[in-house]
Structure formats: structure tokens, C-alpha cells
Biopython code that builds the backbone (N, CA, C, O; Angstrom):
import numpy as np
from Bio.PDB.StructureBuilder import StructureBuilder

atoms = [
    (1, "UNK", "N", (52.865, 4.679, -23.501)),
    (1, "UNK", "CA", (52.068, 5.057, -22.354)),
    (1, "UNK", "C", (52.958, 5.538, -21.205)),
    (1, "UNK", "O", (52.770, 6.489, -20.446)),
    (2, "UNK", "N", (53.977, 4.657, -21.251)),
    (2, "UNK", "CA", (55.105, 5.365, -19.706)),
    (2, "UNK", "C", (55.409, 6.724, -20.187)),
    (2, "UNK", "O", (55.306, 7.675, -19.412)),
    (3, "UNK", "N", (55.787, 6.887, -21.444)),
    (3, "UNK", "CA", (56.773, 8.009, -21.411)),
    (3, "UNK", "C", (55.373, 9.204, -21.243)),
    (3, "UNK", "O", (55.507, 10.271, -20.644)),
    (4, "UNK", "N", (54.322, 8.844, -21.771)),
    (4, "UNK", "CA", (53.071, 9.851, -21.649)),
    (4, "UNK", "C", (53.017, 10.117, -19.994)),
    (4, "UNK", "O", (53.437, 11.220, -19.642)),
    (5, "UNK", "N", (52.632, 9.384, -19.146)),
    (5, "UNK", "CA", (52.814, 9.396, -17.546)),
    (5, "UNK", "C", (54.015, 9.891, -16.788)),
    (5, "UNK", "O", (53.984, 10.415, -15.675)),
    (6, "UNK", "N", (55.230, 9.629, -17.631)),
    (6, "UNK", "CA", (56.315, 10.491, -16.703)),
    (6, "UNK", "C", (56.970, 11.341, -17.255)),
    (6, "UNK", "O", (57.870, 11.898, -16.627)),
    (7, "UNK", "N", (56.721, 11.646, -18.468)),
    (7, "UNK", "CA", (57.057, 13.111, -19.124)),
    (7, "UNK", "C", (56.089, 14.174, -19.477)),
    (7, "UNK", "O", (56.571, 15.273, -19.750)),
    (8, "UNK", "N", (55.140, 14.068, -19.508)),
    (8, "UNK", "CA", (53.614, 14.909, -19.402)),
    (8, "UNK", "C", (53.837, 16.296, -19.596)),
    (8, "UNK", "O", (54.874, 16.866, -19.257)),
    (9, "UNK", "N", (53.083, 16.719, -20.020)),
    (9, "UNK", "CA", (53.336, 18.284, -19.775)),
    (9, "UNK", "C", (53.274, 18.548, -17.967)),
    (9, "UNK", "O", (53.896, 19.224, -17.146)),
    (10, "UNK", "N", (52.180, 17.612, -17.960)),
    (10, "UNK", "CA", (51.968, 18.126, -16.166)),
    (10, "UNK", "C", (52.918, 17.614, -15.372)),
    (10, "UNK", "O", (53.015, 16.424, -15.071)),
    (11, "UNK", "N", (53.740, 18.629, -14.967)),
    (11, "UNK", "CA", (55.082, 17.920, -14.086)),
    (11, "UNK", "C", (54.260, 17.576, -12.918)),
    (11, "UNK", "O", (54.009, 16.382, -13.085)),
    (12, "UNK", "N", (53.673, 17.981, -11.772)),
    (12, "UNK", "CA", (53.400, 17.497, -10.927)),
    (12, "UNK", "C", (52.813, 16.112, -10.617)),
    (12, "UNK", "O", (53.122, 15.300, -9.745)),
    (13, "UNK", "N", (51.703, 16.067, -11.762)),
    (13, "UNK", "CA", (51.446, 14.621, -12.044)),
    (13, "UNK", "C", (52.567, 13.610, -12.548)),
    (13, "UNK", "O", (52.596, 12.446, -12.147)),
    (14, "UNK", "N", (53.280, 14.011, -13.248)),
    (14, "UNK", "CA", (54.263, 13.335, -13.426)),
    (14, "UNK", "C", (55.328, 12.849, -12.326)),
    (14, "UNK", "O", (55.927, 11.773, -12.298)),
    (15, "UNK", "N", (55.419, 14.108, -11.274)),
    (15, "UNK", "CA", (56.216, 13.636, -10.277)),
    (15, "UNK", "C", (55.294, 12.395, -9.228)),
    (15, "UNK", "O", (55.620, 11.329, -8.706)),
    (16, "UNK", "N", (54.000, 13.217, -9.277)),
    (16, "UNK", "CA", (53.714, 11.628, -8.697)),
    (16, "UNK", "C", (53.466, 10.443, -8.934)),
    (16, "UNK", "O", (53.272, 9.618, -8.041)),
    (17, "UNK", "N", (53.435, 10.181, -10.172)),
    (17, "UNK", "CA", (53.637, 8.884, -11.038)),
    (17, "UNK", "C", (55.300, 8.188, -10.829)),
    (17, "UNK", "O", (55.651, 7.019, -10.986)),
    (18, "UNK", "N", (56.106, 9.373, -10.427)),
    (18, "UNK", "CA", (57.643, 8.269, -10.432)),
    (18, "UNK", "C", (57.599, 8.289, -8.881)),
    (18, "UNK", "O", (58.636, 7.774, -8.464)),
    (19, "UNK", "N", (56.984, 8.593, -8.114)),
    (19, "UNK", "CA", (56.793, 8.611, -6.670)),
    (19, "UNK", "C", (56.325, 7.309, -6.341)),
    (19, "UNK", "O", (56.923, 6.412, -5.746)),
    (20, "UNK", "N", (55.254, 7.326, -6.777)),
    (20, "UNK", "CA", (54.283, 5.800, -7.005)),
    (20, "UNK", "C", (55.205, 4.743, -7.035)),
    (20, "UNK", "O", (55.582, 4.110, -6.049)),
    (21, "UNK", "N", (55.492, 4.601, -7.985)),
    (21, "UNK", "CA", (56.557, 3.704, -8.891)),
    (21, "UNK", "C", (57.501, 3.356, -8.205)),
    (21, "UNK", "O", (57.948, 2.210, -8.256)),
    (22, "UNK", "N", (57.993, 4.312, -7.414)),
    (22, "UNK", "CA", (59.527, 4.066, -6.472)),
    (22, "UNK", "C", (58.924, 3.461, -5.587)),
    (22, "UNK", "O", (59.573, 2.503, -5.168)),
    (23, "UNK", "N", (57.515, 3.668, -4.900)),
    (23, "UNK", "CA", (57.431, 2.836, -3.694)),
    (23, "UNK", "C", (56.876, 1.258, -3.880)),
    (23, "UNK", "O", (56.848, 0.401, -2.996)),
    (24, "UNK", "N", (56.350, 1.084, -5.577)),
    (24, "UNK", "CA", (55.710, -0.214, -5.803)),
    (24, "UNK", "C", (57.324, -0.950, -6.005)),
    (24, "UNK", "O", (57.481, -1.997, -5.377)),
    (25, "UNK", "N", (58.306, -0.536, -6.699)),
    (25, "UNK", "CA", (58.815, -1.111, -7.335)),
    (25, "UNK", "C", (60.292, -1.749, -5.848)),
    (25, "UNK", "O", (61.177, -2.604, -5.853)),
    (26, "UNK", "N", (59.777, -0.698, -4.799)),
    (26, "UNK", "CA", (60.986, -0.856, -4.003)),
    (26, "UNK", "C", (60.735, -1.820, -3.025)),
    (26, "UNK", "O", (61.541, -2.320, -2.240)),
    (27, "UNK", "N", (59.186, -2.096, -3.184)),
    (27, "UNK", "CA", (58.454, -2.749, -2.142)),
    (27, "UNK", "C", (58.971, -4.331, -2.053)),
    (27, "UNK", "O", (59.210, -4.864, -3.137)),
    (28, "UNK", "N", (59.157, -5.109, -0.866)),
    (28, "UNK", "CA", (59.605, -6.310, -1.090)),
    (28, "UNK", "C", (58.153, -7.317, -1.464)),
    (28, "UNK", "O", (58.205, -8.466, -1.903)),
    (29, "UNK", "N", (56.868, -6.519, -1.150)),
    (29, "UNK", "CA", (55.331, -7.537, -1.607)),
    (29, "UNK", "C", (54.549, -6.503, -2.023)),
    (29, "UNK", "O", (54.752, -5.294, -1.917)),
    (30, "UNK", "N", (53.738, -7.028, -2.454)),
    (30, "UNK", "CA", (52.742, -6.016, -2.828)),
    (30, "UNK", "C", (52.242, -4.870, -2.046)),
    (30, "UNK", "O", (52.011, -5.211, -0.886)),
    (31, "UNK", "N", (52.051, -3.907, -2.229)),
    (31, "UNK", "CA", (51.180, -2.536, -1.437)),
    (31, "UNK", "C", (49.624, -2.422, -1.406)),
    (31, "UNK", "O", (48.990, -2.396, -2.461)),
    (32, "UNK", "N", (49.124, -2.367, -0.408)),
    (32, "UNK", "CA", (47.609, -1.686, -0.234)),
    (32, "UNK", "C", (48.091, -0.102, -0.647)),
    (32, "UNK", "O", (49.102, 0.576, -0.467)),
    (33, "UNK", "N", (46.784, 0.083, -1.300)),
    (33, "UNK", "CA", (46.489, 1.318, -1.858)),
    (33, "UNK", "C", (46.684, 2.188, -0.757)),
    (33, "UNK", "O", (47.261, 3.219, -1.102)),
    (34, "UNK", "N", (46.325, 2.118, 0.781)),
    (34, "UNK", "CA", (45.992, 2.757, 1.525)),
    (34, "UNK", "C", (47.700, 3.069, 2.188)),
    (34, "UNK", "O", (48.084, 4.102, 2.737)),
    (35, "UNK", "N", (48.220, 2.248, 2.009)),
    (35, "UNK", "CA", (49.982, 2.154, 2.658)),
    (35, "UNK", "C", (50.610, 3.298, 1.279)),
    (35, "UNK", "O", (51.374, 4.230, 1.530)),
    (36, "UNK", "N", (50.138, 3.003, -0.050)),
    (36, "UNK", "CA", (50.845, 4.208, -0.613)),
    (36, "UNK", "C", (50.211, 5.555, -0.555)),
    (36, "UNK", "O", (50.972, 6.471, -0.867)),
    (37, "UNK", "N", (48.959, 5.900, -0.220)),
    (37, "UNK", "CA", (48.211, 7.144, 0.452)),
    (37, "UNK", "C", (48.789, 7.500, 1.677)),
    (37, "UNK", "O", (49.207, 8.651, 1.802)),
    (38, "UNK", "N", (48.867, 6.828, 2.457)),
    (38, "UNK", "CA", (49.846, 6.744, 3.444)),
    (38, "UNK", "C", (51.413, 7.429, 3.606)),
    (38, "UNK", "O", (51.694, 8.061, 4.624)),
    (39, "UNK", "N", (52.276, 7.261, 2.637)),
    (39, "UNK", "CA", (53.157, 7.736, 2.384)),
    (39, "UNK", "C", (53.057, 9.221, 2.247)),
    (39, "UNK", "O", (53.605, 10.135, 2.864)),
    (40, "UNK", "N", (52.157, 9.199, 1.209)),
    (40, "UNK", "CA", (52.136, 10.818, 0.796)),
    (40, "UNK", "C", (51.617, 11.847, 1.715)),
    (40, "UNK", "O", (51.601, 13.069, 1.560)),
    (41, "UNK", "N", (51.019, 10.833, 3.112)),
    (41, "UNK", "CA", (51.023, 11.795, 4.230)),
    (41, "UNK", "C", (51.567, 12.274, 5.360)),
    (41, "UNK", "O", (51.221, 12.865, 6.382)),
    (42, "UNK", "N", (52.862, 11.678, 4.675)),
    (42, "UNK", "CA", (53.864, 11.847, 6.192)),
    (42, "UNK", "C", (54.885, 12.847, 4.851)),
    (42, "UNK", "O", (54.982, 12.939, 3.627)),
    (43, "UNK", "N", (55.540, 13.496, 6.267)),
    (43, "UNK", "CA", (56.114, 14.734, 5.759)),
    (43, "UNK", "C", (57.521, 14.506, 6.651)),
    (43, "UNK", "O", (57.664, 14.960, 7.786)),
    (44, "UNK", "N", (58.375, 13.844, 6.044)),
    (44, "UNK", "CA", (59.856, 13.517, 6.375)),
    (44, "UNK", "C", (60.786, 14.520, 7.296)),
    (44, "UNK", "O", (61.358, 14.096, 8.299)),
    (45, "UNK", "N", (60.885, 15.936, 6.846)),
    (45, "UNK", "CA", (61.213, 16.950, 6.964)),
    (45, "UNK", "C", (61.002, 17.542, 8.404)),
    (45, "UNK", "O", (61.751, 17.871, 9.325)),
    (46, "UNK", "N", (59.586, 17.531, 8.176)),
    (46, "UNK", "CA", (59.391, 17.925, 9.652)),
    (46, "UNK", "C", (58.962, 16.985, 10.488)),
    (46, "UNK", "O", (58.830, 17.409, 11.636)),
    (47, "UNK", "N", (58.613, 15.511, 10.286)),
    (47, "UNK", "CA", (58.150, 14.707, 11.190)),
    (47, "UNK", "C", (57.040, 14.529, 11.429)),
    (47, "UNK", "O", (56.895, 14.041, 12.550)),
    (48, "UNK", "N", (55.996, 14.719, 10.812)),
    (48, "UNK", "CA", (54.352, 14.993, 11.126)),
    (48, "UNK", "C", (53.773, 14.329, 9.793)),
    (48, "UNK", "O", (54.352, 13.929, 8.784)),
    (49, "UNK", "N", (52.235, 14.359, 10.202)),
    (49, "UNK", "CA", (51.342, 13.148, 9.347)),
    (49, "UNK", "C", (50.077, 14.256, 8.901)),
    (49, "UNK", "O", (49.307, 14.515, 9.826)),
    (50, "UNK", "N", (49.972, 14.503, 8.417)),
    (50, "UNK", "CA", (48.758, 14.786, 7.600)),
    (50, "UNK", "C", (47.532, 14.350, 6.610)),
    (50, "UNK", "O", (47.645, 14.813, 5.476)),
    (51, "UNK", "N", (46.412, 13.561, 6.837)),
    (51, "UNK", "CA", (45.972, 12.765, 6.608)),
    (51, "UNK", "C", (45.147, 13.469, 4.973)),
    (51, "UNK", "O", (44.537, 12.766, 4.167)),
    (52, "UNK", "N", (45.356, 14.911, 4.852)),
    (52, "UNK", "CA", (44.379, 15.811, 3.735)),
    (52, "UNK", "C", (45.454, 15.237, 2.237)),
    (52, "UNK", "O", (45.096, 15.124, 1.064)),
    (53, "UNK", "N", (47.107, 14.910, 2.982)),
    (53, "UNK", "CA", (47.890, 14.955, 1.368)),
    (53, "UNK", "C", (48.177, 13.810, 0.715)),
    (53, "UNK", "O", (49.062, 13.560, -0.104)),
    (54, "UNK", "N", (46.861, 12.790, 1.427)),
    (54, "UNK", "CA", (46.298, 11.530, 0.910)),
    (54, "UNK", "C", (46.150, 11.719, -0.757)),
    (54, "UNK", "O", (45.696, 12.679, -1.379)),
    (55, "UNK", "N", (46.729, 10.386, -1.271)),
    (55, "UNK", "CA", (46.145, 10.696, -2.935)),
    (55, "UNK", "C", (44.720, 10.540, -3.173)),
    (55, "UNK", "O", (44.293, 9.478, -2.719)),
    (56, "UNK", "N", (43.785, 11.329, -3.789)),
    (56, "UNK", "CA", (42.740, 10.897, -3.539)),
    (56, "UNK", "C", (42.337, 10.676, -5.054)),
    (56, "UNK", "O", (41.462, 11.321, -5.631)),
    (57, "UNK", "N", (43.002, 9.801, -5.540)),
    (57, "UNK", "CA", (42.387, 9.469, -7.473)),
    (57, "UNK", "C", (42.812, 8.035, -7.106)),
    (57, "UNK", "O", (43.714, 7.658, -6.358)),
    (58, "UNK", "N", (41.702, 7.166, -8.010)),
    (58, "UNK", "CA", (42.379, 6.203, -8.260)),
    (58, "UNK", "C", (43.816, 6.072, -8.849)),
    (58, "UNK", "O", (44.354, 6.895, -9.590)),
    (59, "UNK", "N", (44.495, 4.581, -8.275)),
    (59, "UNK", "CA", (45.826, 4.199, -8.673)),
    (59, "UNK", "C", (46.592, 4.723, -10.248)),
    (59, "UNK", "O", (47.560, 5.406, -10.583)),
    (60, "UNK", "N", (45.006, 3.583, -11.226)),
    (60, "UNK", "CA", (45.271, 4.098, -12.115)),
    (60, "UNK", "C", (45.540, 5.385, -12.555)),
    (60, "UNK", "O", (46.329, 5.495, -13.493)),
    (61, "UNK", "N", (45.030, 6.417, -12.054)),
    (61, "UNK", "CA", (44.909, 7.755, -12.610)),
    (61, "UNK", "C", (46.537, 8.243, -12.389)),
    (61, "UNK", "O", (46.867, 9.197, -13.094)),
    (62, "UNK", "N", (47.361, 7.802, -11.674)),
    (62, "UNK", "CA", (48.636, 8.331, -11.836)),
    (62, "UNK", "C", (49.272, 7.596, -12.435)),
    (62, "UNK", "O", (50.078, 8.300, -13.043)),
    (63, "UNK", "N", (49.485, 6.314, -12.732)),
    (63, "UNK", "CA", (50.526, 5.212, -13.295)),
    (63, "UNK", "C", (49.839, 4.721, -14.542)),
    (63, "UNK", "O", (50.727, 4.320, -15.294)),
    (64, "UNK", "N", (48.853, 4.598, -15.006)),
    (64, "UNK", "CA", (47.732, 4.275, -16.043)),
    (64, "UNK", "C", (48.230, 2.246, -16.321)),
    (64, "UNK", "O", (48.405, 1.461, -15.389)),
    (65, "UNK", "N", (48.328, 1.931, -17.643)),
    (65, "UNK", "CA", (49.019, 0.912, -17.843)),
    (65, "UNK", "C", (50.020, 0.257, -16.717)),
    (65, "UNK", "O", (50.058, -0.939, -16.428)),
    (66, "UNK", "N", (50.668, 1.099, -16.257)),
    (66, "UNK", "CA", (52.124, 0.254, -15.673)),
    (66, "UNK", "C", (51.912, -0.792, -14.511)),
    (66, "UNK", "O", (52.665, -1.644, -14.037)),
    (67, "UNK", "N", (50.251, -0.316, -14.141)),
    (67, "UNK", "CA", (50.461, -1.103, -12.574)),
    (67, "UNK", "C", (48.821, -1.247, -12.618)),
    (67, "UNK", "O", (47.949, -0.616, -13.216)),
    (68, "UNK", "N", (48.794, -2.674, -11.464)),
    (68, "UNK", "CA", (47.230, -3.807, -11.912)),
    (68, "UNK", "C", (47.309, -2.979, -10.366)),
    (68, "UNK", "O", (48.122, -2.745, -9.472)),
    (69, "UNK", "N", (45.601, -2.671, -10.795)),
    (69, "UNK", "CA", (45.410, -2.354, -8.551)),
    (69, "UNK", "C", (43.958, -2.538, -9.243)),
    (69, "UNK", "O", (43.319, -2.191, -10.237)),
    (70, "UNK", "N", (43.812, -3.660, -7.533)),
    (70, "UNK", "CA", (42.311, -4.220, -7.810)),
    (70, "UNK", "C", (42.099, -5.041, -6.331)),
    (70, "UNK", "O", (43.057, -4.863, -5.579)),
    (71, "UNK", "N", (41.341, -5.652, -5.939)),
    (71, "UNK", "CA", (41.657, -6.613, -5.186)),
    (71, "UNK", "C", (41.638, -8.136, -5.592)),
    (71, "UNK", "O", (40.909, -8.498, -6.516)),
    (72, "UNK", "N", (42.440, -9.038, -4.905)),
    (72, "UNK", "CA", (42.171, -10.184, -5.648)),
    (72, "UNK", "C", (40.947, -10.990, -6.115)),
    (72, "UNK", "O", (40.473, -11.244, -5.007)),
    (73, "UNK", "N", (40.347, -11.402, -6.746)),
    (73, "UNK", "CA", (39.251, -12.521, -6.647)),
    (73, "UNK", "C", (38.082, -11.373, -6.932)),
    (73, "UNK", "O", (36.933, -11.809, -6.867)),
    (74, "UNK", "N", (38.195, -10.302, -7.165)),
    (74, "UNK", "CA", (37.020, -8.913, -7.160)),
    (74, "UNK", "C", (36.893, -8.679, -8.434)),
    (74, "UNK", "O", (37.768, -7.850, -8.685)),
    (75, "UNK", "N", (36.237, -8.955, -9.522)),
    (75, "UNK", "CA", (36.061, -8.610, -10.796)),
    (75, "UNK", "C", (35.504, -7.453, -10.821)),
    (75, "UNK", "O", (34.344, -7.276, -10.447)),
    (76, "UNK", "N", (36.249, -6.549, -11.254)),
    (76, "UNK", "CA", (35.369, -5.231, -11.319)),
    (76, "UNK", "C", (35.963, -4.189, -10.516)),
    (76, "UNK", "O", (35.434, -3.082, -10.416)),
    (77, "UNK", "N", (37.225, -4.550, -9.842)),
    (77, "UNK", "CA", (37.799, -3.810, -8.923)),
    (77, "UNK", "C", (38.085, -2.111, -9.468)),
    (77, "UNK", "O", (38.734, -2.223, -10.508)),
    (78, "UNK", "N", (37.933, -1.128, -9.270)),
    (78, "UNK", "CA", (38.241, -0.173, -9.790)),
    (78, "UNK", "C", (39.734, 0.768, -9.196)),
    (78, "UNK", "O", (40.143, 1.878, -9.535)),
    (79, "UNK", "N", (40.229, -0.144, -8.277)),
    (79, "UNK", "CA", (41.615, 0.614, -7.549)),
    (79, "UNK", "C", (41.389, 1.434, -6.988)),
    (79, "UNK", "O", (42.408, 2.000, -6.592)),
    (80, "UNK", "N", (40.014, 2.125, -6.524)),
    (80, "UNK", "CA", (40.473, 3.028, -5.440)),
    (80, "UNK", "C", (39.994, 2.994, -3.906)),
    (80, "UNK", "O", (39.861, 3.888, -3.070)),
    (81, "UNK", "N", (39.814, 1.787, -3.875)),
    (81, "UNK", "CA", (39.545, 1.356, -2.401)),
    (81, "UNK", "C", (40.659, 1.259, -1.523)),
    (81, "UNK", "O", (41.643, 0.765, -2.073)),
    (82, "UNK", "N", (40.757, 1.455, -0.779)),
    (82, "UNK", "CA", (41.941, 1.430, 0.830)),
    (82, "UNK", "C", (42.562, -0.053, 0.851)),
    (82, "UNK", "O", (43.548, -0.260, 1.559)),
    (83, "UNK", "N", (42.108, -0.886, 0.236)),
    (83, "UNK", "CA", (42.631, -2.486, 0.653)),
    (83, "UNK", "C", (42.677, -2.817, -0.909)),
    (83, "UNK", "O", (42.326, -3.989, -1.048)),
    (84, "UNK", "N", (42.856, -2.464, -1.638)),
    (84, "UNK", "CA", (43.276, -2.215, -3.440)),
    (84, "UNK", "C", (44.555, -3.112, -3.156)),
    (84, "UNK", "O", (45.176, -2.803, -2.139)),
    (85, "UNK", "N", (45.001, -4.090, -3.839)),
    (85, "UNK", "CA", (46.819, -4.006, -4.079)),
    (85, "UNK", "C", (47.214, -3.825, -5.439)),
    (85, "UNK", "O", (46.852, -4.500, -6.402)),
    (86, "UNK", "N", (48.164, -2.632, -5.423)),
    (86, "UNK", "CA", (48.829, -1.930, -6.371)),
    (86, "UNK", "C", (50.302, -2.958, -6.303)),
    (86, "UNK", "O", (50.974, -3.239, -5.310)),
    (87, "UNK", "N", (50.509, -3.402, -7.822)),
    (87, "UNK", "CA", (51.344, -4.068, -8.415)),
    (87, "UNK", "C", (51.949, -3.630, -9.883)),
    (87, "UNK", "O", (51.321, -3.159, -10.832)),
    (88, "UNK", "N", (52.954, -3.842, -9.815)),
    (88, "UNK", "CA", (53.480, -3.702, -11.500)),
    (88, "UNK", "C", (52.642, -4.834, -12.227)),
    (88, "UNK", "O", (52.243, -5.930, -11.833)),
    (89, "UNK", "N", (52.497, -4.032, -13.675)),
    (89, "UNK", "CA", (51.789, -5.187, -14.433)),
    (89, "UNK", "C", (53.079, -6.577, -14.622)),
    (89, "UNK", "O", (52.588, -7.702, -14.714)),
    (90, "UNK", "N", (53.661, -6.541, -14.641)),
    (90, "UNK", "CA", (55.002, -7.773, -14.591)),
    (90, "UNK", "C", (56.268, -7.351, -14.126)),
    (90, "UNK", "O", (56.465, -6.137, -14.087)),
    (91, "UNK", "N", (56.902, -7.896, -13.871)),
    (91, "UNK", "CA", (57.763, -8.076, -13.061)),
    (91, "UNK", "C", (58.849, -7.327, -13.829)),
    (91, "UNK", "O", (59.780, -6.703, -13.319)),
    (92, "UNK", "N", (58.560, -7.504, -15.314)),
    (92, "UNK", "CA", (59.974, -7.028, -16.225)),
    (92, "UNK", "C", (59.986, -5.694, -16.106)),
    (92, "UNK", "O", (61.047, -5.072, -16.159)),
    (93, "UNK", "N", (58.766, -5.079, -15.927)),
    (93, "UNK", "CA", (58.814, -3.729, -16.060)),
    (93, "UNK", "C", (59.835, -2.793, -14.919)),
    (93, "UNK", "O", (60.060, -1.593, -15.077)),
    (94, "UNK", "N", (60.352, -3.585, -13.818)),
    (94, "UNK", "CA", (61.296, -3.433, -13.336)),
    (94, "UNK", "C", (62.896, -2.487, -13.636)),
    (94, "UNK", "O", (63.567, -1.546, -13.212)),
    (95, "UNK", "N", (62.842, -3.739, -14.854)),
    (95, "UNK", "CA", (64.340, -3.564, -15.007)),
    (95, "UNK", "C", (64.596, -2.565, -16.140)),
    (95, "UNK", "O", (65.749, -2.263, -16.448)),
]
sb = StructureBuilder()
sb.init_structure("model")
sb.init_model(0)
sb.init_chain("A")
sb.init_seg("    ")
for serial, (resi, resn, name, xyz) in enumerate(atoms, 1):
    if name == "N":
        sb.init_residue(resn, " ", resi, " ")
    sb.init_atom(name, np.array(xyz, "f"), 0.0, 1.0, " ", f" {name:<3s}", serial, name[0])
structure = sb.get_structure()
């Protein structure tokens, strides 16, 4: 399943699947969904925020398997709510 998500034919999707990944995996706690949408709207380069280059798919849809986004205690969570926390499915997947 990883190598399907970050080698894809679709590079772009693919780039944002190791994008994802760098910010779950670099994170010292868990991420709200809305803090990694967040990211993808600030533009380093020039200094400015753009709120349109929000991801707008669920979690799953870029990382599939690799990462639990749900909220806690919410059966049924589907990951794409703003207060979602996006996690690696374990910890090993790390290393």
C-alpha cells in the first residue's frame, strides 16, 4: 500500500502523500486535520496565506493505510473534519 501512495503514477498525489507524512511524522503530538490544511496554505517563499490551497479530500485519500484520522471516542469518524487527529497507524512505521 505505501509504495502504491508514494510511487503512483500520479506524482502530484504522490508528492502530497510524502508532504503529509513529513509533517505527521515530524510532529512532536498528534495533528488536527485542520493544522495540516493549514500548512498547505502558507506559501514560505513569499510569505502569504492562502486559505483556497487547503487540502480538501479526506486524510485518508492521500496517505490511505499509513495513518488513523478520526476523532477520539467518535465511531464512525470519516477524517475529514477540521478537529480530525491524523496519526501514524504505529509508531514503527516511523523508522
Amino acid at each position: 500500500m505505501a509504495v502504491h501512495i508514494l510511487e503512483g503514477p500520479d506524482e502530484n498525489q504522490s508528492d502530497l502523500a510524502r508532504r503529509v507524512l513529513n509533517l505527521i511524522i515530524c510532529a512532536e503530538r498528534p495533528l488536527f486535520w485542520k493544522e495540516i490544511q493549514a500548512r498547505f496554505c502558507i506559501n514560505v517563499e513569499s510569505g502569504t496565506a492562502d486559505p483556497d490551497f487547503r487540502l480538501l479530500e479526506p486524510g485518508k485519500r492521500y496517505c490511505g493505510a499509513l495513518i488513523e484520522v478520526g476523532r477520539k471516542g467518535v465511531p464512525g469518524s470519516q477524517g475529514s473534519e477540521p478537529d480530525d487527529l491524523v496519526e501514524l497507524v504505529h509508531e514503527t512505521a516511523q523508522k
